[in-house]
N, C-alpha and C positions, 0 to 999 in steps of 0.2 A: 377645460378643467377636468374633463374624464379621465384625464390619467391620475387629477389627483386621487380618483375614486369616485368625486361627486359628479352624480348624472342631471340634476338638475341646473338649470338657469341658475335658480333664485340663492341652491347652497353655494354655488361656482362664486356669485357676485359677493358675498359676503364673505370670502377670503380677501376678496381687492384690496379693503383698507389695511388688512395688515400684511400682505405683500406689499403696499406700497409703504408703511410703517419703515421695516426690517430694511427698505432699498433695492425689494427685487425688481419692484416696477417707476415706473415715473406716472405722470399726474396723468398720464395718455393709455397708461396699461402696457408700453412699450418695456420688454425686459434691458433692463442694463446690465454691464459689464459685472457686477454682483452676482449676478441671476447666471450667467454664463460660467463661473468660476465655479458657483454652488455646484452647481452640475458637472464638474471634470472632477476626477479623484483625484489627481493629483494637485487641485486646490481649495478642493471641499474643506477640511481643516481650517486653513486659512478663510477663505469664506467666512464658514459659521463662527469665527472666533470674531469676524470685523462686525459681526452681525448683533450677536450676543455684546460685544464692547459697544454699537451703538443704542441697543435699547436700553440695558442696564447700566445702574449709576457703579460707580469703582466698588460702593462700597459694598454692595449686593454680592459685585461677583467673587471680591473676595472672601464670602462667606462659605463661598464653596471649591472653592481651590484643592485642587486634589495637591496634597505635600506627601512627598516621600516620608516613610515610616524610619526614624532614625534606631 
């Protein structure tokens, strides 16, 4: 977890639950096909959009939907 920044054990372990939350990990810590997309540019978009659509309800995120200015 030092690349995420955190040097410690103890701050490392307390990201677990919510990587495993979002679908970066499974119940083993094992990265899934999620976690690998996140990390390529050319599916990071995609990624965080599958990501954001499973933690948030519909109606959350259409509170912030960016709409062209007509």
């Amino acid at each position: 977890m030092s690349v995420l920044g955190y040097n410690t054990e103890k701050a490392a372990k307390n990201l677990i639950p919510q990587l495993r939350t979002v679908g970066l990990i499974d119940a083993e810590g094992v990265p899934q096909d999620l976690a690998k997309r996140y990390r390529m540019d050319a599916e990071y978009v995609d990624a965080v959009k599958e990501i954001v659509d499973s933690v948030y309800p519909a109606e959350l995120r259409e509170l912030f939907l960016v709409r062209p200015k007509m």
